[in-house]
C-alpha positions in Angstrom: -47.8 -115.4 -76.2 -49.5 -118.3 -74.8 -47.9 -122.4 -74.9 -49.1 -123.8 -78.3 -48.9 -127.1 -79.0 -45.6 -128.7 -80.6 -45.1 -131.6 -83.1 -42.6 -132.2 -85.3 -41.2 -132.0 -88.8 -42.5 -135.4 -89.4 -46.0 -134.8 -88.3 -46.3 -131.6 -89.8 -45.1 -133.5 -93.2 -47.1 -136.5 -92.5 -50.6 -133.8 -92.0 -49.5 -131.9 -95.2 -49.2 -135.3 -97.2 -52.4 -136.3 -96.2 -54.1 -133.3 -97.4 -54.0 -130.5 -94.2 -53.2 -126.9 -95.1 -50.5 -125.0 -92.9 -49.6 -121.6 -93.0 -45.6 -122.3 -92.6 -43.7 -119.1 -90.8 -40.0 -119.4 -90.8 -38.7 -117.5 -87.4 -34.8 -118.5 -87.5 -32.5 -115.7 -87.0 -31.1 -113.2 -90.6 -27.9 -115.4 -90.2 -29.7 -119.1 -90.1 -31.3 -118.2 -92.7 -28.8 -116.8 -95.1 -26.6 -120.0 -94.3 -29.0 -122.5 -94.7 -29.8 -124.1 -97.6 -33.2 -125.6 -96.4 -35.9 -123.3 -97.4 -39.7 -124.1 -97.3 -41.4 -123.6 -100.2 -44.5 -121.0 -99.3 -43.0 -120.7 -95.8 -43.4 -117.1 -94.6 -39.8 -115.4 -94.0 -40.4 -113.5 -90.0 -37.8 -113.0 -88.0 -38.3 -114.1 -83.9 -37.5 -111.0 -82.7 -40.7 -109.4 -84.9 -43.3 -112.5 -84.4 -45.0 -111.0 -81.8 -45.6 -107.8 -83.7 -46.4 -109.9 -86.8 -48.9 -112.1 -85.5 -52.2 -109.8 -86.4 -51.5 -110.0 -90.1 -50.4 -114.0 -90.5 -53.5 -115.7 -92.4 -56.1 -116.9 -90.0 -58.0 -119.4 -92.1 -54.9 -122.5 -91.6 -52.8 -123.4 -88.8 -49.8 -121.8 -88.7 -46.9 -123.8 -87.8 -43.5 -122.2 -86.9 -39.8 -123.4 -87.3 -36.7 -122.5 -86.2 -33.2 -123.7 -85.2 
């Protein structure tokens, strides 16, 4: 996978605000995710360990950002 570029939570908030459409893929671990009680609406649920494998059928028409913890 090559180095894509980073920004964070409060650019990718301040670009959705202003009207920028993100596909939103949620990589944390089975565990982070059970636990936490922070869930993106529309985010796309993909576990790291899969991404790669993943990748040819995530939406090509928006950026995709990725979180984690």
């Amino acid at each position: 996978m090559t180095d894509a570029p980073r920004i964070t939570a409060q650019e990718l908030n301040r670009r959705i605000i202003a009207g920028n459409d993100f596909t939103i893929i949620d990589v944390r671990n089975p565990q982070a995710w059970a636990e936490s009680d922070v869930k993106l609406p529309r985010a796309i649920r993909v576990p790291f360990d899969t991404f790669e494998q993943t990748m040819p059928d995530l939406p090509r028409e928006t950026p995709i950002a990725t979180y984690c913890t």
